[in-house]
C-alpha positions as semicolon CSV with decimal commas, in nm:
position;residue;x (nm);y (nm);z (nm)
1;X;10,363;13,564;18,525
2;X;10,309;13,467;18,911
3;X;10,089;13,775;18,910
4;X;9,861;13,579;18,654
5;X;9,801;13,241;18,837
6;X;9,782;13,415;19,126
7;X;9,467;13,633;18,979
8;X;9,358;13,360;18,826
9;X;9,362;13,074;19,057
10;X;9,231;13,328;19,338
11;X;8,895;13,428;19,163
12;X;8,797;13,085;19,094
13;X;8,872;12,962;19,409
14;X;8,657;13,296;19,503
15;X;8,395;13,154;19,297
16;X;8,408;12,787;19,461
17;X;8,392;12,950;19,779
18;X;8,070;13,122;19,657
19;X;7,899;12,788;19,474
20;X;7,949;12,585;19,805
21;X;7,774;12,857;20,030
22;X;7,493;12,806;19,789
23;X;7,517;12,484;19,739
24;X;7,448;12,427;20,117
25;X;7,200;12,692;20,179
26;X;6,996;12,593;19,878
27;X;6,719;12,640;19,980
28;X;6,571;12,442;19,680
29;X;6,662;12,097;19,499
30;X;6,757;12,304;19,144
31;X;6,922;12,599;19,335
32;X;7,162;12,310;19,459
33;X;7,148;12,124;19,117
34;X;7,276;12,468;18,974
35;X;7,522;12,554;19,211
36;X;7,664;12,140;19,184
37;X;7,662;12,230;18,770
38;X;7,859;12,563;18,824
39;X;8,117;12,394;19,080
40;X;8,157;12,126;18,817
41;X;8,242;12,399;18,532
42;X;8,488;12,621;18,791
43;X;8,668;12,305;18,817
44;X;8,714;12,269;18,475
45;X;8,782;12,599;18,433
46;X;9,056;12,606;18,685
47;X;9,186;12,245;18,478
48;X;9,170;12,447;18,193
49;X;9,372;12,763;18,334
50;X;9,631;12,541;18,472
51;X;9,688;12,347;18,135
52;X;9,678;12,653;17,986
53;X;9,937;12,889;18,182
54;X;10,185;12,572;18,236
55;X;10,155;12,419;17,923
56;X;10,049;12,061;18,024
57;X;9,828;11,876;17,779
58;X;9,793;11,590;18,000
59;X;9,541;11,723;18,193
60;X;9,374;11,752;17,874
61;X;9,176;11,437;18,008
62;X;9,046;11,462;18,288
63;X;8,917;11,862;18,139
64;X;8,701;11,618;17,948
65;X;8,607;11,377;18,169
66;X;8,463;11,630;18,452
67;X;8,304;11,829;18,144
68;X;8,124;11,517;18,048
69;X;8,040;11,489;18,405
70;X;7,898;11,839;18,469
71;X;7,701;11,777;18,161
72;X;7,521;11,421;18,186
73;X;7,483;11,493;18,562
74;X;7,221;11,835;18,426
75;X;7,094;11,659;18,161
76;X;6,999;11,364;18,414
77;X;6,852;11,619;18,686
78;X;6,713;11,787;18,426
79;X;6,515;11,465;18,277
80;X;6,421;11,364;18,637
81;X;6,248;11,730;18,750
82;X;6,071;11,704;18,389
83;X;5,929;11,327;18,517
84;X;5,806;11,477;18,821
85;X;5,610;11,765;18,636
86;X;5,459;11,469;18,408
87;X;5,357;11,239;18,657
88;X;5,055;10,995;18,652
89;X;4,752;11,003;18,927
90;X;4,615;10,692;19,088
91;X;4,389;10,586;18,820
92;X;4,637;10,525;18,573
93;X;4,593;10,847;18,393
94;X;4,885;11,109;18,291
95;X;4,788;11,450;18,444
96;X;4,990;11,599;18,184
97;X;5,195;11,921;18,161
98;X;5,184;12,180;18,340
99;X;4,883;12,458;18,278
100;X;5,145;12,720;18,220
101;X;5,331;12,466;17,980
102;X;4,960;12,353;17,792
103;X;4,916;12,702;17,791
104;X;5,201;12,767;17,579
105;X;5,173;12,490;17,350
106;X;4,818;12,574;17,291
107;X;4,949;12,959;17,166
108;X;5,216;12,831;16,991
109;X;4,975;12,547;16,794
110;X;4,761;12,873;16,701
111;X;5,023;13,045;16,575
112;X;5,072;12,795;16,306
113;X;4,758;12,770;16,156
């Protein structure tokens, strides 16, 4: 059984080790946004793998709490790179989505008619 945490507990602290290094080289805002998401599930996977192999539900908890965390923390990121692609200009007016984006809807608006 040692053989298992040890396994276990060694390949996601592998992982950690592998999230940080790209979580500080980046070398973009969502590259670091991902890497802070995937750090966030290793942890509760490793809260999950000790609960598991020692048969502790009281960590039960806090699995839920840093779950909840990882997941209104992407949602939030998520909702705030979305404002900056749907910005206003000077004047007052909304530029809009993206032309990729506008091109899409406008194929997918055809395809229903």
């Amino acid at each position: 059984m040692n053989a298992v945490f040890y396994a276990a507990y060694l390949l996601l602290g592998g992982g950690a080790l592998l999230t940080l290094v790209r979580l500080a080289r980046g070398p973009s805002l969502l590259d670091r946004v991902v890497a802070t998401d995937v750090l966030l599930v290793i942890i509760s996977a490793g809260l999950a793998v000790h609960a598991a192999l020692e048969r502790d539900p009281t960590v039960v908890p806090v699995l839920v709490v840093v779950s909840l965390l990882a997941f209104v923390g992407s949602v939030s990121v998520a909702r705030y790179i979305g404002g900056m692609l749907v910005s206003s200009t000077g004047d007052g007016q909304d530029v809009g989505l993206p032309l990729a984006a506008e091109e899409r809807a406008a194929r997918a608006a055809e395809g229903e008619r």
